[in-house]
C-alpha positions in Angstrom: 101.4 126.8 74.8 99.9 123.0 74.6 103.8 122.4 76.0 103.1 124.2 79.2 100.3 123.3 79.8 101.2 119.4 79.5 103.8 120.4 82.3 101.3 122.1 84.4 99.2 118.9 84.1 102.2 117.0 85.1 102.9 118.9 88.3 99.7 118.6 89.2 99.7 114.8 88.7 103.4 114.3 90.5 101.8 116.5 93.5 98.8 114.4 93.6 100.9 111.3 94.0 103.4 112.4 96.0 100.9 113.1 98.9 99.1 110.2 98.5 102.7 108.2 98.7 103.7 110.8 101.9 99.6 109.5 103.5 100.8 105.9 102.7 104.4 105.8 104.1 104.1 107.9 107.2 105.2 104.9 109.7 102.9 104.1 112.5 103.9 104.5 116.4 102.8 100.8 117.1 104.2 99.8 114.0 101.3 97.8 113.0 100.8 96.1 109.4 98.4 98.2 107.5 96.9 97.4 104.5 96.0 100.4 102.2 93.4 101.1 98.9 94.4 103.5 96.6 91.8 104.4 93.6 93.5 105.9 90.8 91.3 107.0 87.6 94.5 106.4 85.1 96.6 103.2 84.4 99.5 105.4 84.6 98.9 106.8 88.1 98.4 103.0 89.3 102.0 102.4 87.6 103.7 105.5 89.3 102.1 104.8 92.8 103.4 101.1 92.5 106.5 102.3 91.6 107.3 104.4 94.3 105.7 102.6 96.7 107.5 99.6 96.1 110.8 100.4 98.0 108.6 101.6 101.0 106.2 98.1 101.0 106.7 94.7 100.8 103.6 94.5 98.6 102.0 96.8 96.4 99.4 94.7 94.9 97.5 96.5 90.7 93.8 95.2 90.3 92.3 96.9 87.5 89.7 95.9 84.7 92.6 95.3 82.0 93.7 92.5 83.7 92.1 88.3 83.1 89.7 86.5 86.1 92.4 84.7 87.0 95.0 87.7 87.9 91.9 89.1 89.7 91.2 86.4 91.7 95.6 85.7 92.3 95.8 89.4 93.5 92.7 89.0 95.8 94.1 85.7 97.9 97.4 86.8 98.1 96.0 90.5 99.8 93.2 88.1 101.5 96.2 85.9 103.0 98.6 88.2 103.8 
């Protein structure tokens, strides 16, 4: 019972991302650089999204609370400057 429902959960997870990933990729008729925020509530979402995301991007940039000042302020020039 707690088996299923722990797949359930993950379906609903992996359907949640994949659309956001599908919102993200769709290519633009101008082909203009975009630059995209994603807000995830779980660590692991922001992992999976990067993940797939990565062979679509050139840059899929993580800024969350777990990481120092300095990482912050890295991931903020380099989106800031690209």
């Amino acid at each position: 019972m707690i088996l299923d429902l722990l797949n359930k959960i993950k379906v609903l997870f992996n359907s949640k991302v994949d659309s956001r990933i599908k919102t993200i990729i769709k290519e633009d008729d101008k082909k203009e650089v975009h630059k995209y925020i994603v807000f995830c509530q779980f660590m692991e979402e922001m992992h999976l999204l990067q993940e797939e995301l990565s062979s679509f991007v050139p840059h899929v940039l993580l800024y969350n609370g777990s990481m120092s000042q300095q990482a912050r302020d890295e991931v903020l020039a380099f989106s800031k400057n690209t």
